[in-house]
C-alpha positions in Angstrom: 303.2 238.6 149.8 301.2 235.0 150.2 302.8 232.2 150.3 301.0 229.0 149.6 303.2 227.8 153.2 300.9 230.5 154.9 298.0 228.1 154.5 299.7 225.3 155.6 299.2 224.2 159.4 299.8 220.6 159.7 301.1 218.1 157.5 299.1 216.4 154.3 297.2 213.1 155.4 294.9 211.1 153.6 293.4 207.4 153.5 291.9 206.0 150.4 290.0 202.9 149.9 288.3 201.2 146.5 285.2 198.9 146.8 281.8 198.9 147.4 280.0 199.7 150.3 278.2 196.5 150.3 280.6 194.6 148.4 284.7 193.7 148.3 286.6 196.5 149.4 290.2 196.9 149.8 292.2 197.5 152.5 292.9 201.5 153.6 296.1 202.7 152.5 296.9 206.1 154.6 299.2 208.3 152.6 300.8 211.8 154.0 303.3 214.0 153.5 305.6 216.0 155.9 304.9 219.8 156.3 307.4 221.6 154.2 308.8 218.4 152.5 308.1 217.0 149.2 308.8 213.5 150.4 305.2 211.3 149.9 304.9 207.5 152.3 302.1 205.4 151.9 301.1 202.0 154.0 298.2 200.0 154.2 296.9 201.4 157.6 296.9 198.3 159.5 300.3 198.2 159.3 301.7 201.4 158.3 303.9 201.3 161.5 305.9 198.0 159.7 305.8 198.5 156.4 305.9 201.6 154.3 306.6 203.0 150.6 308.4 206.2 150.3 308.8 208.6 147.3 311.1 211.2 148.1 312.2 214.9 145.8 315.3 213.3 145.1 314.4 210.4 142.9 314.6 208.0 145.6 312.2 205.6 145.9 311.7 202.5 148.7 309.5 199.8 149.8 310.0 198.1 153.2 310.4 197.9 156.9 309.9 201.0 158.8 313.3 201.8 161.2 311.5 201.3 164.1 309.9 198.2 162.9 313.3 196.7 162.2 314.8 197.1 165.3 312.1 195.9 167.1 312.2 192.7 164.4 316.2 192.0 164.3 315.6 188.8 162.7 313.6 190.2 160.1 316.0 192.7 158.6 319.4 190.5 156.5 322.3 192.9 155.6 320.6 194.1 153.0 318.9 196.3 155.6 315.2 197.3 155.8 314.5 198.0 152.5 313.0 195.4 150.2 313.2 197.3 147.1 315.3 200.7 146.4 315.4 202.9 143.1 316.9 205.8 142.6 316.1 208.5 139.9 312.5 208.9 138.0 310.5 206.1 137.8 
């Protein structure tokens, strides 16, 4: 039997941009997705290794610091901890 898993090697990576090609354009968001997780991040590329959004198979949802951002940053991160918004369930 064929699984769809058979056909995947790595994991799911992408980076999207709107604009024009002579014109505005936005920044570049990269977006990817652990192999064998249903977990989706997303960052603006230029700082995807501070600041992320993850969407995870649970219904959790958050925006803010990446770990290794925050402890780099201590006086960035309050008790609150390193995320800047949290929701859990659908959205």
């Amino acid at each position: 039997m064929i699984r769809a898993d058979d056909f995947v090697q790595d994991d799911f990576k992408v980076r999207v941009a709107v604009g024009n090609l002579l014109g505005p354009q936005s920044a570049v968001f990269r977006i990817w997705s652990p192999r064998g997780k249903s977990d989706v991040y997303a960052s603006v590329r230029d700082i995807a290794g501070q600041i992320k959004i993850s969407l995870h198979e649970s219904g959790e949802c958050n925006a803010g610091l990446t770990t290794e951002f925050a402890k780099q940053e201590t006086a960035a991160v309050d008790v609150a901890g390193v995320h800047v918004t949290r929701v859990d369930g659908p959205v």
